[in-house]
VMD Tcl script that draws the C-alpha trace (Angstrom):
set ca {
  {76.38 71.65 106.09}
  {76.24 73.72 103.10}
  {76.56 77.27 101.56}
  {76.77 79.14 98.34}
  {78.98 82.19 98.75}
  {80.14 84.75 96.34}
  {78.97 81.94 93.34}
  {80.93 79.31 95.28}
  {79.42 76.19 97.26}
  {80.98 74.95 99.94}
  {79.81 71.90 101.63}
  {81.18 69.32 104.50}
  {80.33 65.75 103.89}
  {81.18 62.49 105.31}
  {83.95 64.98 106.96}
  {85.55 66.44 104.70}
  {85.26 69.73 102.55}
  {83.62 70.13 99.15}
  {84.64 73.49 97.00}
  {81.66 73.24 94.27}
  {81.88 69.63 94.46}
  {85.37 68.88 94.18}
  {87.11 67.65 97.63}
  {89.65 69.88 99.31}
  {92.64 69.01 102.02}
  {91.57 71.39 104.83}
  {94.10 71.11 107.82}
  {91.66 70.61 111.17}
  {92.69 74.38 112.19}
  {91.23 75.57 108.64}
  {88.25 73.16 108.93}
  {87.45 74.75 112.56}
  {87.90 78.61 111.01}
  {85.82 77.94 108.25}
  {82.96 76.09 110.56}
  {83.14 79.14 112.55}
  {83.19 81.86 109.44}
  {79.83 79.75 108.33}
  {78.08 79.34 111.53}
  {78.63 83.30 112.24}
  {76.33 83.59 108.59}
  {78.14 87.06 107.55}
  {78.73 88.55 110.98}
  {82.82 89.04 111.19}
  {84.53 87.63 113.64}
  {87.47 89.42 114.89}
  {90.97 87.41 115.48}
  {90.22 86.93 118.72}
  {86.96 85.14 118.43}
  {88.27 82.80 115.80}
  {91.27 82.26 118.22}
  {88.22 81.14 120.78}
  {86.82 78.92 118.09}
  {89.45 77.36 116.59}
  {92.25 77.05 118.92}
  {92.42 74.86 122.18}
  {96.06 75.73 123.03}
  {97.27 79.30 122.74}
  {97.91 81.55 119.74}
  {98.30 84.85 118.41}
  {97.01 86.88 115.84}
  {99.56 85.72 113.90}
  {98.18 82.40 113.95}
  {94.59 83.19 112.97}
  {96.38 85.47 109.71}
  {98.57 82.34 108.80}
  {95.46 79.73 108.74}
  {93.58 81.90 106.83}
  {95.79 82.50 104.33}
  {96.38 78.74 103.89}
  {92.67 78.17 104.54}
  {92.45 80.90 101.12}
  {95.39 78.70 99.19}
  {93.49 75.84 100.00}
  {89.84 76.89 98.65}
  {91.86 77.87 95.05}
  {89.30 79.16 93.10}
  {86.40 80.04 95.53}
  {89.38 81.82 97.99}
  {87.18 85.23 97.70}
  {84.71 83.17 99.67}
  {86.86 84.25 102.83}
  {86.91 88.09 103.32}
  {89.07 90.65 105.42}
  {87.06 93.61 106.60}
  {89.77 95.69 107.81}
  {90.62 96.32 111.61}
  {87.51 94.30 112.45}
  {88.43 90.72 111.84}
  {86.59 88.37 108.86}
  {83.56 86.99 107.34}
  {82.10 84.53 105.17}
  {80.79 86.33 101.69}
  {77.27 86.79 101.66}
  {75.15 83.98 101.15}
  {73.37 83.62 98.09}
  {69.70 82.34 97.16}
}
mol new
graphics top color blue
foreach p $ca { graphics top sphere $p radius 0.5 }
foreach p [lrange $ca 0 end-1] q [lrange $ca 1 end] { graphics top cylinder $p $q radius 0.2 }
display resetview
């Protein structure tokens, strides 16, 4: 799996994450949000779907805004990659090429 978003690319191989090459530590929660914020291709996905996609146990919203923020911290340079459209949920930065 890969993507170039916002002049980022992000790629999963061998399992784990790859931020323009360079391996990241992606908790399995921040893995399974940013699987699901690629596989939507742009479309945002509202708390509640990630909370679907991600969690198997219950959650909140607060939940979803914590592992995104740490899912953001974790992606350092290419964090824009992950973007808030407000009172609707979030979505992957358009792909480029």
């Amino acid at each position: 799996m890969e993507v170039v978003a916002h002049g980022h690319t992000l790629a999963r191989e061998n399992g784990h994450w790859l931020v323009d090459g360079v391996v990241v530590e992606l908790s399995e929660r921040q893995s399974a949000v940013l699987t699901a914020l690629i596989s939507a291709r742009g479309k945002v996905l509202s708390r509640d779907d990630l909370l679907r996609e991600a969690w198997e146990a219950s959650a909140d919203a607060h939940a979803v805004e914590m592992t995104v923020a740490r899912l953001r911290s974790a992606l350092g340079p290419a964090r824009h990659v992950v973007q808030t459209v407000v009172k609707r949920g979030y979505r992957l930065a358009a792909a480029e090429g």
